[in-house]
Jmol script that loads the backbone (N, CA, C; Angstrom):
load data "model"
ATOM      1  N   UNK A   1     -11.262  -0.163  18.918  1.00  0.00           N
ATOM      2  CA  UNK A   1     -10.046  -0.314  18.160  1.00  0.00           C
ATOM      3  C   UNK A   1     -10.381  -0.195  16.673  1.00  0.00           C
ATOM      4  N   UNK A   2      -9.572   0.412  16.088  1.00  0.00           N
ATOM      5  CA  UNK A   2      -9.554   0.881  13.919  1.00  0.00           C
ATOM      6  C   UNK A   2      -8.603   0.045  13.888  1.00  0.00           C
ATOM      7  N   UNK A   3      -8.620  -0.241  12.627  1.00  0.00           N
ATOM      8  CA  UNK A   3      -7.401  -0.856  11.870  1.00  0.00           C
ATOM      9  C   UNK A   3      -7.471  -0.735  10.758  1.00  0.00           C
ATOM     10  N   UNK A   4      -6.560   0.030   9.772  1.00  0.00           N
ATOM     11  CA  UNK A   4      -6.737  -0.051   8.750  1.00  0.00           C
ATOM     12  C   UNK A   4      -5.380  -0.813   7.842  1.00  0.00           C
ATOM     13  N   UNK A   5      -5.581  -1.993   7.135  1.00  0.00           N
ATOM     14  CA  UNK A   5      -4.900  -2.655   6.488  1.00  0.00           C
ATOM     15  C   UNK A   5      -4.335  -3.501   7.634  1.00  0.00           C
ATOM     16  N   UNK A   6      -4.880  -4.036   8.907  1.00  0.00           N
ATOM     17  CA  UNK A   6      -3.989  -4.217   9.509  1.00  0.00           C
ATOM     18  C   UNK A   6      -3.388  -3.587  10.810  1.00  0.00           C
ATOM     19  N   UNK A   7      -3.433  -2.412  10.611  1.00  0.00           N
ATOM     20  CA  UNK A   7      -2.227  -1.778  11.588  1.00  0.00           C
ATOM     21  C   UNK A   7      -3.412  -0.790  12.643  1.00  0.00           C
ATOM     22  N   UNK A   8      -3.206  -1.244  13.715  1.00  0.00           N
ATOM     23  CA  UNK A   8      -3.995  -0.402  14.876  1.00  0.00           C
ATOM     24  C   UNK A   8      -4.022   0.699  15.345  1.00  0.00           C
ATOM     25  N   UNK A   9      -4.650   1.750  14.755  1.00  0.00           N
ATOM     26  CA  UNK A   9      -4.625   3.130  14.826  1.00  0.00           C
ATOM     27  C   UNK A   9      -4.471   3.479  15.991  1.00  0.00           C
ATOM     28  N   UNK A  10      -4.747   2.962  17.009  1.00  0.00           N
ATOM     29  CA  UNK A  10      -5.095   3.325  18.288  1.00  0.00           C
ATOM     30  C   UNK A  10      -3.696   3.251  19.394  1.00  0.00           C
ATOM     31  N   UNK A  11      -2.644   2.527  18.259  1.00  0.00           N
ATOM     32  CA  UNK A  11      -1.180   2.759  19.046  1.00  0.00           C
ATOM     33  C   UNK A  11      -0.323   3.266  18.526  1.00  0.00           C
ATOM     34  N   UNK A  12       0.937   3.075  18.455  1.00  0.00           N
ATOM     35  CA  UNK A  12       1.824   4.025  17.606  1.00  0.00           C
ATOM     36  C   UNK A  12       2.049   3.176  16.812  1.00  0.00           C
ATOM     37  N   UNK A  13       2.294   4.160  15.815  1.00  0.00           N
ATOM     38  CA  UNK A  13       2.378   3.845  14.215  1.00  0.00           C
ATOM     39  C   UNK A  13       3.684   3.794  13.588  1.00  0.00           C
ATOM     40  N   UNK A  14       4.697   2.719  13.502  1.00  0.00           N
ATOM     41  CA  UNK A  14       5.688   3.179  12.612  1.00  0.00           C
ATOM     42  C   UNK A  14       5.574   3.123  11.387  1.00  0.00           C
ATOM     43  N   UNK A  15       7.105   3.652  10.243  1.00  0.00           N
ATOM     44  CA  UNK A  15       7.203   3.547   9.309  1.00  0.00           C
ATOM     45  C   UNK A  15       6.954   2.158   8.606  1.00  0.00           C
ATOM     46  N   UNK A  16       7.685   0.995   9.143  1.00  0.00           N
ATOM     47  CA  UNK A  16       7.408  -0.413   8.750  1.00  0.00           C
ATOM     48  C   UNK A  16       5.985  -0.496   8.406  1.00  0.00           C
ATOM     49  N   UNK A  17       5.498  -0.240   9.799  1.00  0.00           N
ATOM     50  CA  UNK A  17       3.976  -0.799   9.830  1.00  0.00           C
ATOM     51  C   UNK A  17       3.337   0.173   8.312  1.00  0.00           C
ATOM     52  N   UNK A  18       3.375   1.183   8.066  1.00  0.00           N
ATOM     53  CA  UNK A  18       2.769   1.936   6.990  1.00  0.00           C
ATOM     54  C   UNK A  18       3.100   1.497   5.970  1.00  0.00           C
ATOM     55  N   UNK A  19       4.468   0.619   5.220  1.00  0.00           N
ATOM     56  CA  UNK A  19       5.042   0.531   4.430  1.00  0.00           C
ATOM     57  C   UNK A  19       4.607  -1.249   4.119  1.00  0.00           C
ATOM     58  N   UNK A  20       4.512  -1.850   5.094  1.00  0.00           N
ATOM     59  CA  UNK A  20       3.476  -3.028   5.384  1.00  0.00           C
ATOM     60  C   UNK A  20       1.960  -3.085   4.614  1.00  0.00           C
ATOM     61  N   UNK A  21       1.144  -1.562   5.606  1.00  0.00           N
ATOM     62  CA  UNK A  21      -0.031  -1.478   4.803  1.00  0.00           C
ATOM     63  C   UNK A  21      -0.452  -1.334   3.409  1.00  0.00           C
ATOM     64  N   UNK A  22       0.884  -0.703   3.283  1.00  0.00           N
ATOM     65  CA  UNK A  22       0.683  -0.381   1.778  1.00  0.00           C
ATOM     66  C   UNK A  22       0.764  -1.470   0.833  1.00  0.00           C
ATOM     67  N   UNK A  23       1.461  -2.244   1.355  1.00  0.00           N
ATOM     68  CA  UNK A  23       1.487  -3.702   0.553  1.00  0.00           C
ATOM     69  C   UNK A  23       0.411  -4.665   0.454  1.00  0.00           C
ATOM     70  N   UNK A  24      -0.338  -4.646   1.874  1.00  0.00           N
ATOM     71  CA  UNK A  24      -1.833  -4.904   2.309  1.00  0.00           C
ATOM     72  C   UNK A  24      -3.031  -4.283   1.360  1.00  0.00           C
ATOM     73  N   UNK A  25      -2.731  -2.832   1.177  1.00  0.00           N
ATOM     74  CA  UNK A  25      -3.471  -2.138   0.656  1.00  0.00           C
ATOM     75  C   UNK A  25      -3.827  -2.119  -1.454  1.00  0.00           C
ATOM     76  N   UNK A  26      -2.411  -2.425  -1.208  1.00  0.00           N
ATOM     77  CA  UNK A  26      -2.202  -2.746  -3.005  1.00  0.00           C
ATOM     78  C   UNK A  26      -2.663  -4.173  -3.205  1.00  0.00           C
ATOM     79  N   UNK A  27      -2.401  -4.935  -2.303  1.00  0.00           N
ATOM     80  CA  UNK A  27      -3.259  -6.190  -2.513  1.00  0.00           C
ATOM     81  C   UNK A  27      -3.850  -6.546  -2.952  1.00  0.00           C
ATOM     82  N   UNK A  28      -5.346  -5.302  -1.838  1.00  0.00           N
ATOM     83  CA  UNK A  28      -6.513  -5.447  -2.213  1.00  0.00           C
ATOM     84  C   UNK A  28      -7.230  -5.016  -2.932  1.00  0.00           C
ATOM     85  N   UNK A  29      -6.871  -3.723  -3.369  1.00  0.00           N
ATOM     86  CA  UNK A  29      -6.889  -3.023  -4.907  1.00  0.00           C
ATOM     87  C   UNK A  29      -6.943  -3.849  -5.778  1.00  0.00           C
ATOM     88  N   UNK A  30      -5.584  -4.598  -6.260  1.00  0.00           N
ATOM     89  CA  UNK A  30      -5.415  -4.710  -7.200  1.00  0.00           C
ATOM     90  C   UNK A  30      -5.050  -6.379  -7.408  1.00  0.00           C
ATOM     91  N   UNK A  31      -5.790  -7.178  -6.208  1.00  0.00           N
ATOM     92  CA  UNK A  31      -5.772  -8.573  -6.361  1.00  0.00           C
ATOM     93  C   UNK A  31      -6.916  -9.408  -5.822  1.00  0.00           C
ATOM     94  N   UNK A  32      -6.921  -8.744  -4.426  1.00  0.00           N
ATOM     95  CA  UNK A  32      -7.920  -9.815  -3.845  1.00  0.00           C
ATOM     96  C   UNK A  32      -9.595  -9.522  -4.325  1.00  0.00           C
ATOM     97  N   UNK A  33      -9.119  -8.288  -4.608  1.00  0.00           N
ATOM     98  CA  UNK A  33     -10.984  -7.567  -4.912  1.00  0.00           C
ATOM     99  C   UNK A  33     -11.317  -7.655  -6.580  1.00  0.00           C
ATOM    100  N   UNK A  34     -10.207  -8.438  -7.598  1.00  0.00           N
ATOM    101  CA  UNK A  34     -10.384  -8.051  -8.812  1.00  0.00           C
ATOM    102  C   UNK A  34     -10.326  -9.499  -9.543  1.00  0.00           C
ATOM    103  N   UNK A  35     -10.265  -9.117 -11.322  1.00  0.00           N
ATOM    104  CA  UNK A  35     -10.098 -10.604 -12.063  1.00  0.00           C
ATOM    105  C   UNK A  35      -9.055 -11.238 -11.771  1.00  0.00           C
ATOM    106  N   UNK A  36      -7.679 -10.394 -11.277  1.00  0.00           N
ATOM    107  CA  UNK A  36      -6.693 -10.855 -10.825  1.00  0.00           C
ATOM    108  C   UNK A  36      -6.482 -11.870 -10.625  1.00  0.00           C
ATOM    109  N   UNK A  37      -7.268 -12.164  -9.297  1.00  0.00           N
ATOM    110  CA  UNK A  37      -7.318 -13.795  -8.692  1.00  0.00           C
ATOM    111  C   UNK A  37      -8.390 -14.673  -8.829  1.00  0.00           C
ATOM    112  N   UNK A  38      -8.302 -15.559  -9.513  1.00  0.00           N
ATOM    113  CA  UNK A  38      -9.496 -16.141 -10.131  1.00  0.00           C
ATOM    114  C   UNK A  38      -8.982 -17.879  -8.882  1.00  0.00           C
ATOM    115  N   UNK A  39      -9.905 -18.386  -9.606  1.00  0.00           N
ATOM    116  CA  UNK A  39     -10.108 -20.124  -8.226  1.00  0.00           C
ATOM    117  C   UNK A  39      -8.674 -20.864  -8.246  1.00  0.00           C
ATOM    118  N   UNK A  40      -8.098 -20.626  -8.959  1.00  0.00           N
ATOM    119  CA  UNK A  40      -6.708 -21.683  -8.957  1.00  0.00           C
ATOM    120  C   UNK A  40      -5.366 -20.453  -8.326  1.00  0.00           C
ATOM    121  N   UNK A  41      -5.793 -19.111  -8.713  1.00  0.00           N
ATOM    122  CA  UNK A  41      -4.955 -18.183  -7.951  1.00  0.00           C
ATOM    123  C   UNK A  41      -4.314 -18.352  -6.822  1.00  0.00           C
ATOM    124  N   UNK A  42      -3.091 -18.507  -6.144  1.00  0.00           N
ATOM    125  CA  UNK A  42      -2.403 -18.736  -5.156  1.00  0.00           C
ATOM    126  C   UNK A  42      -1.890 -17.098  -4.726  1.00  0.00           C
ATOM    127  N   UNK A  43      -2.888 -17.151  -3.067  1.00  0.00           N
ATOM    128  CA  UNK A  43      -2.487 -15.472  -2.793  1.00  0.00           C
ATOM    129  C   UNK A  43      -1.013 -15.099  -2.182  1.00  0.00           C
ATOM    130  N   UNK A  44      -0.041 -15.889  -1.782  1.00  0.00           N
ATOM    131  CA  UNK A  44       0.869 -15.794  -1.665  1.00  0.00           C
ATOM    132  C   UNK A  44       1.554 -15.139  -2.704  1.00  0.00           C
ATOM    133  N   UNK A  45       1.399 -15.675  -3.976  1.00  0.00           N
ATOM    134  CA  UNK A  45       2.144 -15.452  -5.094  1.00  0.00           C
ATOM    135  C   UNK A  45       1.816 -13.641  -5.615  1.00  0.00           C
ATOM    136  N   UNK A  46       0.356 -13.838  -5.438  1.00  0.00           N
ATOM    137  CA  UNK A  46       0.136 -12.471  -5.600  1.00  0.00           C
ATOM    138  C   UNK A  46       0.128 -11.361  -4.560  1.00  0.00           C
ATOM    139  N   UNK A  47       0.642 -11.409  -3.224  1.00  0.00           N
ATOM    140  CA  UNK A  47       1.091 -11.016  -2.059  1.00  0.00           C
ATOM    141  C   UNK A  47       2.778 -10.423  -2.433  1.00  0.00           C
ATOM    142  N   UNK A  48       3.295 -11.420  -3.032  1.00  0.00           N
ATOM    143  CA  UNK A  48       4.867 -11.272  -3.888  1.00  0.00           C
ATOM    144  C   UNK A  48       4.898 -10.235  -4.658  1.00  0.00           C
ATOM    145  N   UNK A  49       3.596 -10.715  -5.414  1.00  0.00           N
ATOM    146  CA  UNK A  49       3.782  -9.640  -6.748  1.00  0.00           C
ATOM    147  C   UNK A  49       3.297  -7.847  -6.560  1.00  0.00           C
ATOM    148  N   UNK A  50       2.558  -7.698  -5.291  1.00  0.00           N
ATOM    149  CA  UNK A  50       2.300  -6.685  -4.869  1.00  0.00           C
ATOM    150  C   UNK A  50       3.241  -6.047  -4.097  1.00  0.00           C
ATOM    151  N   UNK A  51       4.104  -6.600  -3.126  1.00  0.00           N
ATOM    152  CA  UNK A  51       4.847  -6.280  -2.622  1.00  0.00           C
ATOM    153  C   UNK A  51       5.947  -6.043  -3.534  1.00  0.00           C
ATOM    154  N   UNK A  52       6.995  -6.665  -4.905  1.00  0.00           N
ATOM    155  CA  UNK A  52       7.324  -6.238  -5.184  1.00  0.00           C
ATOM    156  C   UNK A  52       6.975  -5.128  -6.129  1.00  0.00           C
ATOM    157  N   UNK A  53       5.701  -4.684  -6.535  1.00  0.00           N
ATOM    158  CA  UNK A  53       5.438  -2.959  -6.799  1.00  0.00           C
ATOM    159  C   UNK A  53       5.361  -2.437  -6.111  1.00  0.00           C
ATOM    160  N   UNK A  54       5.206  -1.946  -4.816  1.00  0.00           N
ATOM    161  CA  UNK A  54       5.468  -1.366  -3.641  1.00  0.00           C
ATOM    162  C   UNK A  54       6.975  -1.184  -3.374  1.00  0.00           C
ATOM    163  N   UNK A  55       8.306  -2.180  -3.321  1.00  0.00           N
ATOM    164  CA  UNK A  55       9.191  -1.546  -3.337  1.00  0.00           C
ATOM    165  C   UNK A  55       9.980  -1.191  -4.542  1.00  0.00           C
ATOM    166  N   UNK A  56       9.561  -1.589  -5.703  1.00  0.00           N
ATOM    167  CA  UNK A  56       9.453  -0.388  -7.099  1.00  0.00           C
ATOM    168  C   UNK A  56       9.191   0.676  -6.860  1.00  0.00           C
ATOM    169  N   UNK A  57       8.196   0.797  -6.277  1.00  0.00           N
ATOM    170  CA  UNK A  57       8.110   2.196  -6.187  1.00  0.00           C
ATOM    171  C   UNK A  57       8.790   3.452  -4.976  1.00  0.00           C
ATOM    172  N   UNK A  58       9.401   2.810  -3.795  1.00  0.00           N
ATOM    173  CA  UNK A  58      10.305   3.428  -3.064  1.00  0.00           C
ATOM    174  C   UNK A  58      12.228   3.437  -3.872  1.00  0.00           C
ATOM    175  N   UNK A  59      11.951   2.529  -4.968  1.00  0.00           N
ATOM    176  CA  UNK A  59      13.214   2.845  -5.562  1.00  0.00           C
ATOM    177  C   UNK A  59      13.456   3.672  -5.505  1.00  0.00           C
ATOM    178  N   UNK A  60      12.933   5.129  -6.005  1.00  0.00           N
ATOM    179  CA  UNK A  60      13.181   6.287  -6.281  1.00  0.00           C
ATOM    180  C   UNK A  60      12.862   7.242  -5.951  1.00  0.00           C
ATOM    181  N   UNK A  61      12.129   6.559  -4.472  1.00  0.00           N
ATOM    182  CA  UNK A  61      11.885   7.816  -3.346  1.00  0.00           C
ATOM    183  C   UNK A  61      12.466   7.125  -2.016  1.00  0.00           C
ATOM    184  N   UNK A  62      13.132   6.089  -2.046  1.00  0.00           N
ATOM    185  CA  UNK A  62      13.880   5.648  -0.437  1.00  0.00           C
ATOM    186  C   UNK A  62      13.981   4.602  -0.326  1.00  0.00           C
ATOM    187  N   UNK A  63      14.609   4.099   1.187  1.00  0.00           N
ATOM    188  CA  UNK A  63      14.521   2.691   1.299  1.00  0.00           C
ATOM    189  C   UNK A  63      13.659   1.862   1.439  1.00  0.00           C
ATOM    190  N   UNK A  64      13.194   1.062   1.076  1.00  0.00           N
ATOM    191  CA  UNK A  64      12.603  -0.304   1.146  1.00  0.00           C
ATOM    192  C   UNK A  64      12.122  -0.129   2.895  1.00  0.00           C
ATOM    193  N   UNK A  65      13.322  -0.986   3.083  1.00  0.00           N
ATOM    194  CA  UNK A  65      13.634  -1.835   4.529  1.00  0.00           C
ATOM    195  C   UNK A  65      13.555  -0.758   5.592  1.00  0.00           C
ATOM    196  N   UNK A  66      13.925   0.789   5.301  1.00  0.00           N
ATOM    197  CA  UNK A  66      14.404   1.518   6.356  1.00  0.00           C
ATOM    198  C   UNK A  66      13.184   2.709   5.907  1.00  0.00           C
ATOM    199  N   UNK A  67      12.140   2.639   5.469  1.00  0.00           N
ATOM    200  CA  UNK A  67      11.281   3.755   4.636  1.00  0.00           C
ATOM    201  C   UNK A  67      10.877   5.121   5.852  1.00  0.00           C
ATOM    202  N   UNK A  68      10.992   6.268   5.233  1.00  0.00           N
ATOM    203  CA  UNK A  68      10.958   7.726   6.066  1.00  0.00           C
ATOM    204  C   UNK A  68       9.504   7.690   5.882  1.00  0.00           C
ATOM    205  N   UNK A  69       8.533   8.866   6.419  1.00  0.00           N
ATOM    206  CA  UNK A  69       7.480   9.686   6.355  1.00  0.00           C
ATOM    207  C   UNK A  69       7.258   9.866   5.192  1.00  0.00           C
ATOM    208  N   UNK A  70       9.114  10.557   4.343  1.00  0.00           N
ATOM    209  CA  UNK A  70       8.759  11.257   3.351  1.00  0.00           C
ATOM    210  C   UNK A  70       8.725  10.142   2.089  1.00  0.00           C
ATOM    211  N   UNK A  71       9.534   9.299   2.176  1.00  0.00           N
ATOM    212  CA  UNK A  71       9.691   8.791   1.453  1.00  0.00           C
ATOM    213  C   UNK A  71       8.325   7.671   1.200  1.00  0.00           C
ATOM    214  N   UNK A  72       7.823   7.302   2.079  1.00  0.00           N
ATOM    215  CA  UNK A  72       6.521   6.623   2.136  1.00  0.00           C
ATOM    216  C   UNK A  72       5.412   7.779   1.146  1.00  0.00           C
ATOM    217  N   UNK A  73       5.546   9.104   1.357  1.00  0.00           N
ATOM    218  CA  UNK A  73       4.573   9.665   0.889  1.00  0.00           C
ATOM    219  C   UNK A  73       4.918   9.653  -0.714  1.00  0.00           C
ATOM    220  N   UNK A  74       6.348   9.683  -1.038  1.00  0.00           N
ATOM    221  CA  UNK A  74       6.543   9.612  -2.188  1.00  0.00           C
ATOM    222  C   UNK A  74       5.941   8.404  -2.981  1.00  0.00           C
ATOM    223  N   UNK A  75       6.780   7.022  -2.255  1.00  0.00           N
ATOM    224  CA  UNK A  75       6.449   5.621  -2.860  1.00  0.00           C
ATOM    225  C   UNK A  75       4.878   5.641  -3.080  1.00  0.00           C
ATOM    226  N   UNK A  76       4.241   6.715  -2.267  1.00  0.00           N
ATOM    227  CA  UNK A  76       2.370   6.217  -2.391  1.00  0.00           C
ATOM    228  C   UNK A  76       1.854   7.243  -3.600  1.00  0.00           C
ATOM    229  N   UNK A  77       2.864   7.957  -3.992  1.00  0.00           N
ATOM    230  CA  UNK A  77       2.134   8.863  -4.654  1.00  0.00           C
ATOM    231  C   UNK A  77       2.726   8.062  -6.348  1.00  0.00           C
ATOM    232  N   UNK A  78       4.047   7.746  -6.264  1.00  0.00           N
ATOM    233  CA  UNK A  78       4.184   6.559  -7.372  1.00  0.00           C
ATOM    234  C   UNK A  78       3.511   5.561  -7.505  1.00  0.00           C
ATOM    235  N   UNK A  79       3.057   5.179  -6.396  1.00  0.00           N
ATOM    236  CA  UNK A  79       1.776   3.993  -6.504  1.00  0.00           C
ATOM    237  C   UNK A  79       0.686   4.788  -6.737  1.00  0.00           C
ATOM    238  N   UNK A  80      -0.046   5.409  -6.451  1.00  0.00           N
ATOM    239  CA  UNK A  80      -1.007   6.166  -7.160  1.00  0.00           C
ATOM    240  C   UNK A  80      -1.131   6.349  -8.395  1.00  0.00           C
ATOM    241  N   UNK A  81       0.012   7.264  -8.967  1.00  0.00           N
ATOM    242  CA  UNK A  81       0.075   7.163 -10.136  1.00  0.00           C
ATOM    243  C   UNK A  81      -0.240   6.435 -11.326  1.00  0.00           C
ATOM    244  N   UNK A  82       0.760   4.992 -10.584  1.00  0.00           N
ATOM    245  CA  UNK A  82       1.008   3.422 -11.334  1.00  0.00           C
ATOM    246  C   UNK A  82      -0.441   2.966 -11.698  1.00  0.00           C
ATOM    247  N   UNK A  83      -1.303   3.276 -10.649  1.00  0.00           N
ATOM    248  CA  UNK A  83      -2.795   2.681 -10.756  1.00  0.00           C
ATOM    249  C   UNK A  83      -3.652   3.138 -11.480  1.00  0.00           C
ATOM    250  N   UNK A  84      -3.389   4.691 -12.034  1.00  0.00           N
ATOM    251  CA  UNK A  84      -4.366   5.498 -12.952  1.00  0.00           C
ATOM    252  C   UNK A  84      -4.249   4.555 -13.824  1.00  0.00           C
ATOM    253  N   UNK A  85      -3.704   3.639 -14.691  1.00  0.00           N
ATOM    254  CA  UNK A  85      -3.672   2.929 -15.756  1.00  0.00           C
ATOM    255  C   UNK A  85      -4.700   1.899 -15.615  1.00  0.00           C
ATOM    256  N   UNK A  86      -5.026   1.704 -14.749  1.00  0.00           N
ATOM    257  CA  UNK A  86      -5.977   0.369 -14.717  1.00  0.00           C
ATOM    258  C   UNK A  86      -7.096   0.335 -13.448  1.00  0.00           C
ATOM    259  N   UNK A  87      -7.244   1.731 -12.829  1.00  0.00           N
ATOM    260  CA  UNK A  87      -7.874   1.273 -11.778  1.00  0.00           C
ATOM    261  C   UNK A  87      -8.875   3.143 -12.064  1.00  0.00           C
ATOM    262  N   UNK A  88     -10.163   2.941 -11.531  1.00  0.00           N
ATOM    263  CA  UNK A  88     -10.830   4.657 -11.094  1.00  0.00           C
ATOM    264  C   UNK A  88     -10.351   5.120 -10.383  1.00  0.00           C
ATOM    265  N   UNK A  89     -10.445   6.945 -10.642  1.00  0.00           N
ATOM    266  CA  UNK A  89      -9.971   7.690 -10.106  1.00  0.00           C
ATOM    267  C   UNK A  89     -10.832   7.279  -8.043  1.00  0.00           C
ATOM    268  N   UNK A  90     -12.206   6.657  -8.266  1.00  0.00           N
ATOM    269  CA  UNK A  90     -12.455   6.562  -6.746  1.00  0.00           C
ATOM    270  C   UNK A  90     -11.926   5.935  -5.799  1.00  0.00           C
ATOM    271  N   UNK A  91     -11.760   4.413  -6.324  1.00  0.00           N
ATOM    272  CA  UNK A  91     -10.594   3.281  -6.028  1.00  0.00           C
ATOM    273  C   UNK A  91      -9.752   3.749  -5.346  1.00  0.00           C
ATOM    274  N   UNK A  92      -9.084   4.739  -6.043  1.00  0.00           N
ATOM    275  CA  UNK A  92      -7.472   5.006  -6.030  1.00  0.00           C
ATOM    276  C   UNK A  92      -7.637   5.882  -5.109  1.00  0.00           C
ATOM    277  N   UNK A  93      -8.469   6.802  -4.877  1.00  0.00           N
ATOM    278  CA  UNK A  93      -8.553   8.282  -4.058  1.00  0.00           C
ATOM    279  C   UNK A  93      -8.922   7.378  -2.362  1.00  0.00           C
ATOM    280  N   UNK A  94     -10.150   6.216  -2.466  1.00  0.00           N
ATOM    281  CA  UNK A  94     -10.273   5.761  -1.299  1.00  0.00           C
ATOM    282  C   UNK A  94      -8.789   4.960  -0.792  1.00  0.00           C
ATOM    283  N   UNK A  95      -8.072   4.357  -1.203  1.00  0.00           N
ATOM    284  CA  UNK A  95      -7.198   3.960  -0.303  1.00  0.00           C
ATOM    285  C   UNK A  95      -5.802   4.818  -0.715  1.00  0.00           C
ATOM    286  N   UNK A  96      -5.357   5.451  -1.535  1.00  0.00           N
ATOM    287  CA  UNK A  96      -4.395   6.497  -1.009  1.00  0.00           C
ATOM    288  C   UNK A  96      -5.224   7.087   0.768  1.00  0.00           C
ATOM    289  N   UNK A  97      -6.517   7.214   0.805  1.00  0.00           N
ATOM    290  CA  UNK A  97      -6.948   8.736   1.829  1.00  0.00           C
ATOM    291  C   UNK A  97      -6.449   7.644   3.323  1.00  0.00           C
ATOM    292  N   UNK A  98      -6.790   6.424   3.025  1.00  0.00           N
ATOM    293  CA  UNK A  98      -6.991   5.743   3.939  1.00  0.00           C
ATOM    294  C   UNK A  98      -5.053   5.220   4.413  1.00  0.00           C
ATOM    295  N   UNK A  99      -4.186   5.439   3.640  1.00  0.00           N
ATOM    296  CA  UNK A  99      -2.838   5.329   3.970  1.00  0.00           C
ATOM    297  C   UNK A  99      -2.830   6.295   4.297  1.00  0.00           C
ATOM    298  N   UNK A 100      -2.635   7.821   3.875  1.00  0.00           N
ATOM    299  CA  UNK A 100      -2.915   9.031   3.777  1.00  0.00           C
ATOM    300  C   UNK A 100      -3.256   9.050   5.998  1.00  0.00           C
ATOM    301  N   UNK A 101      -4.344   8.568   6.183  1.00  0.00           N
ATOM    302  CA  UNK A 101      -4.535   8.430   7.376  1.00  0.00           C
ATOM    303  C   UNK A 101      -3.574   7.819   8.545  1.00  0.00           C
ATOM    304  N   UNK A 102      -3.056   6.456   7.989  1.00  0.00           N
ATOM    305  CA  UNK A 102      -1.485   6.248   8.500  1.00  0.00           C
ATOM    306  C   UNK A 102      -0.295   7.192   8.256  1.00  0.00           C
ATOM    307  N   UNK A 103      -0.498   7.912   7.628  1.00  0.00           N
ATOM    308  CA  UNK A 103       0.827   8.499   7.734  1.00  0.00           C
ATOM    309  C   UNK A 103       1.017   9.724   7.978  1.00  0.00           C
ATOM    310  N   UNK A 104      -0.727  10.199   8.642  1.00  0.00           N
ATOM    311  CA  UNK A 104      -0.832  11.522   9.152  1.00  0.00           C
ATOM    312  C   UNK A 104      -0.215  10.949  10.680  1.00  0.00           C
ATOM    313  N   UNK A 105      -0.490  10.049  11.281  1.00  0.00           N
ATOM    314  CA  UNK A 105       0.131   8.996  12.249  1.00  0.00           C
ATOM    315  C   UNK A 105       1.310   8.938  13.180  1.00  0.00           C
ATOM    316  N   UNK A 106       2.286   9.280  12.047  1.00  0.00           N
ATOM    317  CA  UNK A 106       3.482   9.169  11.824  1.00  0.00           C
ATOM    318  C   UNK A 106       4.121   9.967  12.675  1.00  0.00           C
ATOM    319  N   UNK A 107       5.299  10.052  13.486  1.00  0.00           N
ATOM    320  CA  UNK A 107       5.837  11.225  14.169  1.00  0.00           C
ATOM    321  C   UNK A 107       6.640  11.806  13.101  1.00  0.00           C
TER     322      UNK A 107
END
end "model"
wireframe off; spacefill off
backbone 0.3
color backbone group
């Protein structure tokens, strides 16, 4: 069994579940692995705060709650983007490839 962010490659894959990872995935980018969260940090809070940039960024490529193929590829490529500001181009290239992999997935 794979799993990446979570979600078990090895069965079917919906949109939720990808749109899930991605929230998983921005997480860890950009909280659990960084200065972000230091000893008094509460990961809930920053679970919130990731998730709401994740559906920032389907603002303007789809729904949230109801997210498409396409629109997932959009929201990830606005999240991509969002991250050139503060994160390496390797960072960013390894877990786009690795959503990228969920959402080759996708029917």
């Amino acid at each position: 069994m794979s799993k990446i962010y979570g979600v078990d490659t090895d069965k079917p894959i919906t949109p939720l579940m990808v749109r899930d990872a991605m929230i998983e995935c921005f997480f860890q980018a950009h909280c659990a692995d960084t200065e972000v969260v230091g000893e008094d940090a509460d990961e809930s809070v920053n679970k919130s705060y990731c998730r709401s940039i994740v559906k920032k960024a389907f603002k303007d490529s789809g729904d949230f709650e109801n997210p498409t193929k396409q629109s997932i590829m959009n929201a990830m490529e606005n999240l991509a983007e969002f991250a050139k500001n503060f994160r390496n181009p390797e960072i960013i290239k390894k877990h786009s490839g690795e959503i990228m992999a969920l959402i080759e997935k996708l029917k």
